[in-house]
Backbone bond lengths (Angstrom), bond angles and torsions (degrees), N, CA, C in turn:
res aa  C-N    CA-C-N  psi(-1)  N-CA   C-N-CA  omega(-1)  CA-C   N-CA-C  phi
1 X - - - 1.440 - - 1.530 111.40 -
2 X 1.619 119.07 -28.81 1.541 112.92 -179.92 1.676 112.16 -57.30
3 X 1.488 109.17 -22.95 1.389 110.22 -171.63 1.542 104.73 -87.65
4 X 0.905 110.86 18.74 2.105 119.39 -178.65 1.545 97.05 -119.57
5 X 1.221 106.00 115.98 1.950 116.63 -175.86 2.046 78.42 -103.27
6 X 1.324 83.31 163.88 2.060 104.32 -167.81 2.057 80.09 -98.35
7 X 1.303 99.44 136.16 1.532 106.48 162.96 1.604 100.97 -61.37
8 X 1.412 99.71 -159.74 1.683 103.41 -163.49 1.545 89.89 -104.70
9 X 1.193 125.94 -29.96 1.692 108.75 166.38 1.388 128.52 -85.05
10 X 1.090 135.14 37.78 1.043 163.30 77.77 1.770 130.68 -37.59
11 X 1.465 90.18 -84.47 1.711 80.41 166.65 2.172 116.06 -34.86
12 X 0.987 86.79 -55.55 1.905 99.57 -163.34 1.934 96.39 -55.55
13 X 1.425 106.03 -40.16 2.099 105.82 -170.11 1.517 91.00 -99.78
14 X 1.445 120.33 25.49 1.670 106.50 168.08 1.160 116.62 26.70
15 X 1.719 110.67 67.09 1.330 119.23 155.49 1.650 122.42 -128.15
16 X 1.243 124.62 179.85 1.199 127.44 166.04 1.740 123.40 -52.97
17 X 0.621 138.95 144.39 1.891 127.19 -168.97 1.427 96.39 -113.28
18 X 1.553 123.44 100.99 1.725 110.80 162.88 1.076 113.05 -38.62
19 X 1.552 125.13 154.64 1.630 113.65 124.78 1.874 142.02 -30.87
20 X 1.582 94.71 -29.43 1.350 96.31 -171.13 1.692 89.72 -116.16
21 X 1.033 118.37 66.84 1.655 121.16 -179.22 1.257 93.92 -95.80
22 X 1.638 121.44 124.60 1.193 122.12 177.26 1.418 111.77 -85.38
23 X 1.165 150.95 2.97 1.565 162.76 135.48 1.156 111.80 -54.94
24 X 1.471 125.47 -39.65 1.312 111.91 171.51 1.548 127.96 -45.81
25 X 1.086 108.90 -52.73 1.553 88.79 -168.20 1.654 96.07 -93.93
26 X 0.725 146.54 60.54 1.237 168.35 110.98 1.842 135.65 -51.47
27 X 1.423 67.73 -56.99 1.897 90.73 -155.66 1.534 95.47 -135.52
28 X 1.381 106.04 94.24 1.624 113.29 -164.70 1.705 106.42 -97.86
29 X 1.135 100.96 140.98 1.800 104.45 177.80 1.395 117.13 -19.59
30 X 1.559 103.21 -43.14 1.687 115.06 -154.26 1.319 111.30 -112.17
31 X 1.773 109.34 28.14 1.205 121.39 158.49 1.578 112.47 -139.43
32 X 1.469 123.39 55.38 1.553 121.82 -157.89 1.845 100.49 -66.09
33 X 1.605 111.35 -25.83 1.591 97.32 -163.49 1.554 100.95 -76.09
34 X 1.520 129.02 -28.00 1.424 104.79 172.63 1.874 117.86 -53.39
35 X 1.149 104.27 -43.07 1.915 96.43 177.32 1.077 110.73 -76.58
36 X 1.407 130.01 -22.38 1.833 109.28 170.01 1.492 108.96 -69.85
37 X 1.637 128.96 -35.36 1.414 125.22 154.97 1.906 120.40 -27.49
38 X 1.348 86.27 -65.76 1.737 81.00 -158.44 1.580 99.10 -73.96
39 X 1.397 125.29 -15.97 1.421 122.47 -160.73 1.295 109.78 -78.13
40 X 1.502 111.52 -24.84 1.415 140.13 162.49 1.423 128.98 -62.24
41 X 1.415 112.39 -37.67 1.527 114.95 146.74 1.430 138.25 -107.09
42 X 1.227 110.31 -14.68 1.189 96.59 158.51 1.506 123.61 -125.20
43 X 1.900 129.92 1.09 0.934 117.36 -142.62 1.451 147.04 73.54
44 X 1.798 101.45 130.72 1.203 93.44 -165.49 1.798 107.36 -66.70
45 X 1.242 115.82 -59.45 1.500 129.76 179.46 1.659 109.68 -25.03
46 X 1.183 115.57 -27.83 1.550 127.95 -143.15 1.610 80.07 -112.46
47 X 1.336 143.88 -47.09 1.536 147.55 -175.01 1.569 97.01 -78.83
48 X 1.416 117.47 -35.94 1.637 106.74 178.14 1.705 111.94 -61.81
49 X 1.506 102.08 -47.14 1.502 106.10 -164.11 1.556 102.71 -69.34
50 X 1.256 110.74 -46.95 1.674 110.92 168.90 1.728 120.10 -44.18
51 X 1.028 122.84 -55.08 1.434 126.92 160.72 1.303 108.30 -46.14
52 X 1.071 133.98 -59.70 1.772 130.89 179.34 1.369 100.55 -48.95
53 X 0.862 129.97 -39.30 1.742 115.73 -153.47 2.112 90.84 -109.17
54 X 1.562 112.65 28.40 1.209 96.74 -177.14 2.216 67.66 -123.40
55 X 1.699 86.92 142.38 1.588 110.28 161.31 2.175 102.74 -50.22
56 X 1.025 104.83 146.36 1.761 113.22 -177.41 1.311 107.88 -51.07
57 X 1.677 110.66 -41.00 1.606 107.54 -146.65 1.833 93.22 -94.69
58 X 1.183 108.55 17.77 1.708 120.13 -167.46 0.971 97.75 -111.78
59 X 1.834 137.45 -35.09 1.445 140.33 -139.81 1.393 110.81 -70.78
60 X 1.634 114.84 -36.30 1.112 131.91 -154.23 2.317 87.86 -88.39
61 X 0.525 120.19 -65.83 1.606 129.67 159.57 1.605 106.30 -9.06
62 X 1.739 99.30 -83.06 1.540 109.15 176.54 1.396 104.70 -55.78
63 X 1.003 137.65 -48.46 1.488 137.95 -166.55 2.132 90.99 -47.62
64 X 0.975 107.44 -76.74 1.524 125.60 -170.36 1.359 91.90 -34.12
65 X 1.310 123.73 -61.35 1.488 133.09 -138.32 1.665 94.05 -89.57
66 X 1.352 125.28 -34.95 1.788 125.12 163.83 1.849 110.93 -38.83
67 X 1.876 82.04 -62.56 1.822 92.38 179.25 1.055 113.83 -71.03
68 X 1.109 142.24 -11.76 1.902 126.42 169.91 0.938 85.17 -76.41
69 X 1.620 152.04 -72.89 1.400 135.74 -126.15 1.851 102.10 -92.70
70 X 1.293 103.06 -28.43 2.026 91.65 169.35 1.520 114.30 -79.44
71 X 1.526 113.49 0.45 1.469 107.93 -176.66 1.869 95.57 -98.99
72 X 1.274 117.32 -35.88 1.251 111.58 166.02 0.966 148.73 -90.10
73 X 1.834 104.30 2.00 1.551 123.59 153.31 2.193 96.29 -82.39
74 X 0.879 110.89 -17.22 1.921 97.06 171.00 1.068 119.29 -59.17
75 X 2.074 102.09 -55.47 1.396 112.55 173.11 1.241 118.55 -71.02
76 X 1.527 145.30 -3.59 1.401 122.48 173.90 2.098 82.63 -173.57
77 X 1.802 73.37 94.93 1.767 77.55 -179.41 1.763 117.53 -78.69
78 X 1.292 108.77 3.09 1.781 102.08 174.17 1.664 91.80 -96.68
79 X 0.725 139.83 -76.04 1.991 146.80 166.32 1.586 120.06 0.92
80 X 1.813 90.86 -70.21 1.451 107.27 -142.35 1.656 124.89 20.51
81 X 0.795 124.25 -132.83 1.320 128.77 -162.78 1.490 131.98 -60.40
82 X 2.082 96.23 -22.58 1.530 115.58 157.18 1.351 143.16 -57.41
83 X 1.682 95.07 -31.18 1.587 137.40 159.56 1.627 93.73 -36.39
84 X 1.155 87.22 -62.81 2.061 87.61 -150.93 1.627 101.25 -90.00
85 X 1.649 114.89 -4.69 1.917 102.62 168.17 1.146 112.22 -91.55
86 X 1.934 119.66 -34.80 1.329 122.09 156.63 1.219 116.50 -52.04
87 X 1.296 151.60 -10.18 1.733 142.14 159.71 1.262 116.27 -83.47
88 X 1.465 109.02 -48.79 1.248 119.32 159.08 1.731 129.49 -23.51
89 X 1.690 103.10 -47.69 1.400 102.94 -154.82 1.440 79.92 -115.27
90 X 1.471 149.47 -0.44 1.340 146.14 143.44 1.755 109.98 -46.47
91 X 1.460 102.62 -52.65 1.478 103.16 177.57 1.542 123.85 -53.05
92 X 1.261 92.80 -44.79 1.962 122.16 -176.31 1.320 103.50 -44.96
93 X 1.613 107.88 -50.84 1.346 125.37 -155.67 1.886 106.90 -92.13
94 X 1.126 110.61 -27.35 1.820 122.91 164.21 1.597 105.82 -63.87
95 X 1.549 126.96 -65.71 1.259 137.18 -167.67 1.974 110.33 -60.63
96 X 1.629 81.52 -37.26 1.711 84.49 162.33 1.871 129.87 -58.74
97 X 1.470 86.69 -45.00 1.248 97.43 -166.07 1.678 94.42 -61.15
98 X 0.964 127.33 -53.37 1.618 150.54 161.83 1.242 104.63 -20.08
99 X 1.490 119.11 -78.69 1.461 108.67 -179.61 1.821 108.89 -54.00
100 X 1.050 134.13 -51.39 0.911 118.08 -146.23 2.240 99.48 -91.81
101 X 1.220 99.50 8.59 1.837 98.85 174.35 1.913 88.38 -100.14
102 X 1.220 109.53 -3.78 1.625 103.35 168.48 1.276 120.16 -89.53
103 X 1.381 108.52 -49.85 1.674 106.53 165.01 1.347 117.58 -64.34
104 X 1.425 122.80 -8.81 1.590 120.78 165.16 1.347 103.26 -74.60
105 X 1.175 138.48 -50.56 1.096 140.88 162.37 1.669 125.84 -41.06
106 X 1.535 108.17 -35.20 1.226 107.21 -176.05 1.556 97.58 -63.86
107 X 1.085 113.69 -83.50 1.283 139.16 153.63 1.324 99.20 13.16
108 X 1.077 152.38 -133.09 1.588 147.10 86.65 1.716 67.35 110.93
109 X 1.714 111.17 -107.70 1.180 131.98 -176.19 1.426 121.12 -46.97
110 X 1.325 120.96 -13.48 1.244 121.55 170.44 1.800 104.23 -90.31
111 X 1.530 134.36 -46.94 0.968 140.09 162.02 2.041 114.48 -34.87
112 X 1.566 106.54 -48.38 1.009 103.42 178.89 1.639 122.25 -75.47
113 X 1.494 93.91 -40.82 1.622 96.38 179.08 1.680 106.41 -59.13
114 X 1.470 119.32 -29.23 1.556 114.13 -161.21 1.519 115.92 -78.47
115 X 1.788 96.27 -18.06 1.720 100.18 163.98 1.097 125.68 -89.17
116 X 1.654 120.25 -26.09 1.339 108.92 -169.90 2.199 92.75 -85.40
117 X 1.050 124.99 0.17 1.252 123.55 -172.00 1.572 124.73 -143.30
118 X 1.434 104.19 62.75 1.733 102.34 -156.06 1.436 110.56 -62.40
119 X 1.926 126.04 159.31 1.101 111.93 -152.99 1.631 86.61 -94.70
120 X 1.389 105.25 149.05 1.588 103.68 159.36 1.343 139.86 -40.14
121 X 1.421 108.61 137.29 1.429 94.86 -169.30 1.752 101.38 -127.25
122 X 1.294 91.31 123.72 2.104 96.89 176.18 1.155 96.58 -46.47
123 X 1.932 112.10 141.06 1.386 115.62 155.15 1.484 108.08 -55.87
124 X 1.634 105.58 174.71 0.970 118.54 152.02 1.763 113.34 82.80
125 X 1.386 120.53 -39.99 1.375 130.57 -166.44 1.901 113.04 -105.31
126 X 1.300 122.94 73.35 1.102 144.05 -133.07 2.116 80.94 -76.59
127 X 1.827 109.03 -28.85 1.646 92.62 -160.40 1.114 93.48 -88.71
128 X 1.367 119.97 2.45 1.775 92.80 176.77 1.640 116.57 -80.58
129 X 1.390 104.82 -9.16 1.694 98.22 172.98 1.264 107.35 -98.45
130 X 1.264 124.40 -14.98 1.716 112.74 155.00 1.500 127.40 -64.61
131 X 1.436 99.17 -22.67 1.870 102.44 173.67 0.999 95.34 -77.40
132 X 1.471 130.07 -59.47 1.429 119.95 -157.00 1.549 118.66 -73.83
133 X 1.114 112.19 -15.14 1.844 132.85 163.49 1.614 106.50 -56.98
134 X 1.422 112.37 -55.70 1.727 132.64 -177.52 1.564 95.22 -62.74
135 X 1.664 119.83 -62.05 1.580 114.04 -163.78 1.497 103.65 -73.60
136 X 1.359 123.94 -0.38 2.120 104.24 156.05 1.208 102.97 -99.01
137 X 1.068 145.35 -19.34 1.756 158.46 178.22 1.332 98.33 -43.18
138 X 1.527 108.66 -58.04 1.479 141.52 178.27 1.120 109.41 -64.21
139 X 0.870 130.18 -79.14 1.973 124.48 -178.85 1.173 104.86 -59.20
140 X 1.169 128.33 -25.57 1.871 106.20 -171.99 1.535 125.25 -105.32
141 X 1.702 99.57 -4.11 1.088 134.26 122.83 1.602 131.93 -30.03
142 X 0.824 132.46 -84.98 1.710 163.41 158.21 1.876 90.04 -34.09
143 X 1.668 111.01 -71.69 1.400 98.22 -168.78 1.842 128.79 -76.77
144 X 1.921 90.94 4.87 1.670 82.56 172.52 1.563 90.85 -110.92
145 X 1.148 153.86 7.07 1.137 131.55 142.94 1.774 119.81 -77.19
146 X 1.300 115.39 -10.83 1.515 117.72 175.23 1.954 100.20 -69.50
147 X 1.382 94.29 -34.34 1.913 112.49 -173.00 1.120 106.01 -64.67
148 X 1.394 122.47 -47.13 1.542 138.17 179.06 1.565 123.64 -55.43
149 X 1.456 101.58 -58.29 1.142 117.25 127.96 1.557 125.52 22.80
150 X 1.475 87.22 -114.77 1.535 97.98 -178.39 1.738 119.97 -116.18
C-alpha cells in the first residue's frame, strides 16, 4: 500500500484512498486544482454517484466533461459553459453573415464584370449560350435564396 499515493480527492477530503477509488484515476495527485473545481460545484459525493451510474469505458469522458463545466461554472458562475457556446455560436453566426455579404459581393462584381465583358461565344454552337444563360440563372438563383436565407 506505501506504493499507492491517495489521488487529490482524497488527498483534498482527508481520507484514506481505496485501491478501487473510483476518483482516482480521474483526479490524479498531480492535478489537485481540477478536484477542488468540481468539488466546489458539485461535490465530491455527488461526482462519485455520477461516475457510478456512468458505463466504465464512459467514466474517463464524464470525468473530463464534469471538470470543464465546474471549471467554467468558477469562471463565470451565472453562464458556465453556455457562456462560452452562446459566444461561440454569436461568432458562427457574424462570420456567416460575412461570408455570405462576400458572395453578395462576388456576385455583384461578377454581374458587373459579365456586362461590361461578355464571355465568348463559339460560332456556330447556338446551346452553348443557352447553358451558359441557364448556369447564371442557376447561381443567382441559388445565391438569392442562400440571401433569403439568412
Amino acid at each position: 500500500m506505501s506504493s499507492f499515493s491517495r489521488c487529490a480527492a482524497c488527498k483534498y477530503l482527508r481520507r484514506k484512498c481505496p485501491q478501487d477509488c473510483i476518483l482516482a484515476p480521474y483526479f490524479p495527485s498531480s492535478n489537485p486544482q481540477r478536484f477542488v473545481c468540481v468539488h466546489k460545484i458539485f461535490g465530491a459525493s455527488n461526482v462519485t454517484k455520477m461516475l457510478q451510474q456512468v458505463p466504465g469505458h464512459l467514466r474517463a469522458e464524464a470525468a473530463e466533461c464534469i471538470s470543464y463545466e465546474a471549471i467554467a461554472r468558477v469562471q463565470d458562475p451565472v453562464y458556465g459553459c453556455v457562456g462560452i457556446i452562446t459566444q461561440l455560436q454569436q461568432q458562427i453566426s457574424q462570420i456567416h453573415s460575412e461570408i455570405m455579404k462576400t458572395k453578395g459581393e462576388m456576385i455583384a462584381h461578377h454581374c458587373a464584370h459579365s456586362q461590361h465583358h461578355p464571355p465568348p461565344q463559339p460560332q456556330g454552337d447556338p446551346s452553348w449560350s443557352i447553358s451558359l444563360h441557364q448556369q447564371q440563372q442557376d447561381y443567382s438563383q441559388s445565391d438569392e435564396h442562400l440571401l433569403r436565407k439568412y
